[in-house]
C-alpha positions, 0 to 999 in steps of 0.5 A, spaced: 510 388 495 506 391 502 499 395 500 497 401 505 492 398 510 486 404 505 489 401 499 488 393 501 481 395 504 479 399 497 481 393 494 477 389 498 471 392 497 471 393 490 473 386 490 467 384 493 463 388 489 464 384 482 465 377 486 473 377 485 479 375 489 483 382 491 488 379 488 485 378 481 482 385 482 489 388 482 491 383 476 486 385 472 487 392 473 495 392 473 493 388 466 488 394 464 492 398 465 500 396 462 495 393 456 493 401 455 501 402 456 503 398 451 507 393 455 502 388 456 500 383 450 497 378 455 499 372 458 504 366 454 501 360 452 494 362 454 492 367 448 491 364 441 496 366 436 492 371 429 494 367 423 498 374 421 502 372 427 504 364 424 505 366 418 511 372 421 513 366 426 513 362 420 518 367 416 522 368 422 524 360 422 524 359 415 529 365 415 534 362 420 540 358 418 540 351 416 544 347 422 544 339 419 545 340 412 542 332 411 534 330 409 529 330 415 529 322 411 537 322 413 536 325 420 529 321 422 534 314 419 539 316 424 535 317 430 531 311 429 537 306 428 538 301 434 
């Protein structure tokens, strides 16, 4: 993506202001702003879940079909065999 020169130059200046890269200046507003959109909900593996968002994924897994009808025992006895 190419910036016009006054929009890299703006960027620049605010960026100097409040001490950050421009590049982080421009992440930080595009998140802003995509958050307020509602098509941003912060980055993977970075955000903590809520404890309502583990109990949904808990249900979203436990709802799935059962792959391998034998106990977690048997399975365990299988993949520790010599």
């Amino acid at each position: 993506m190419q910036l016009t020169h006054d929009t890299e130059q703006l960027a620049r200046k605010v960026a100097a202001c409040v001490g950050l890269r421009p590049e982080q200046l421009i992440r930080a507003a595009l998140e802003r702003e995509a958050k307020a959109l509602g098509v941003y909900h912060g980055q993977p593996g970075k955000q903590r879940m809520t404890v309502e968002q583990m109990i949904a994924l808990g249900k979203k897994v436990t709802a799935l079909p059962l792959l391998d009808p034998r106990s977690p025992k048997e399975i365990m006895d299988e993949l520790n065999e010599p």
